[in-house]
N, C-alpha and C positions, 0 to 999 in steps of 0.2 A: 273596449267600452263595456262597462257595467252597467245592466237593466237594472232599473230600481224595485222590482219586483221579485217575489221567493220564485226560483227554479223551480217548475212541479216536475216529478217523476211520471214518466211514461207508461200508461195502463200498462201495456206490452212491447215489446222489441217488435219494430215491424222491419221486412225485408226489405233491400232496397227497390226501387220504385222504378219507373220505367226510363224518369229523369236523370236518374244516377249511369243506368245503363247507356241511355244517349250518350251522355257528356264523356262515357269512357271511351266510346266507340269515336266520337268527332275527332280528334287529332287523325285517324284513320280512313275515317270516312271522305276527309277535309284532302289528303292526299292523293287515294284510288279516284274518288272523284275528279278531282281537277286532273290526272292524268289518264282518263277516259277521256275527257272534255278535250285534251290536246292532240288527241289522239287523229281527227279529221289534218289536222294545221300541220305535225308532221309528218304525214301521211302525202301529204297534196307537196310536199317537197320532196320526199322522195320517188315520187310516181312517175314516170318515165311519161309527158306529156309528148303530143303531137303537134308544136305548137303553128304545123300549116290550119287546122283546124280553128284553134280558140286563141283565145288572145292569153295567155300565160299569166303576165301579170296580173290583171284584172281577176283572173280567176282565182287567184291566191293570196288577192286580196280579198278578194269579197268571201271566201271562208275566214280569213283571218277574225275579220268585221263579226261572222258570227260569232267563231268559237271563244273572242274577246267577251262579247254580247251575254254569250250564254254560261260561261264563266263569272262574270260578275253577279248574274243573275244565282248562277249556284252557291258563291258566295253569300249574298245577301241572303239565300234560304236558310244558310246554314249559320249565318248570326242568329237572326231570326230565334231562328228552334235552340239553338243553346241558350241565347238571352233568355225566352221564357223557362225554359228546364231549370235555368239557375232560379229564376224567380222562383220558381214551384221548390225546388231545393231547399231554398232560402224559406218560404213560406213553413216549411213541415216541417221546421227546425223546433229548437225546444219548446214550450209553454210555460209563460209567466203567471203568473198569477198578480193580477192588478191589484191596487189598494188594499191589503192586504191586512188592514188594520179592523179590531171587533169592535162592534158597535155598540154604544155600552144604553142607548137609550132602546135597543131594540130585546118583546119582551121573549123570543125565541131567537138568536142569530144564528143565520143562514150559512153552511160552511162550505 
């Protein structure tokens, strides 16, 4: 899609920004994360329980129940912060210059 307006050139090249670094990092983060996160659930399967003590089942459900819990939650954080990073991405993209046309009854135009 073409903007209807003249592309202006950029005072200076700026570095990239902290949103750029995010979004390189998420596919990674998005991984180590979630396999920290599951790390409780198969953990509580391989543990050699007692089960004259506790009830087995229940107990390995109700970590499930979090590490589901808290999983989704790490998920939704992590839309979250990409979605804005894009937006800011997207925001510090190039500069248009609006109506771009001189104004011929003005007795100084402003450029």
């Amino acid at each position: 899609m073409l903007f209807p307006g003249k592309k202006l050139s950029s005072p200076r090249p700026e570095p990239p920004g902290f949103e750029s670094r995010f979004l390189k990092s998420l596919p990674q983060s998005f991984l180590w994360g979630t396999l920290f996160i599951l790390e409780p659930s198969i953990f509580a399967r391989l543990m050699d329980w007692n089960p004259a003590n506790i009830d087995l089942e229940l107990t390995i459900t109700s970590i499930d129940i979090a590490v589901v819990a808290t999983l989704v939650l790490y998920w939704t954080v992590l839309f979250t912060t990409g979605l804005a990073a894009v937006i800011i991405k997207v925001m510090k993209g190039y500069r248009y210059e609006a109506d771009s046309y001189p104004l011929q009854d003005s007795e100084r135009p402003y450029l």
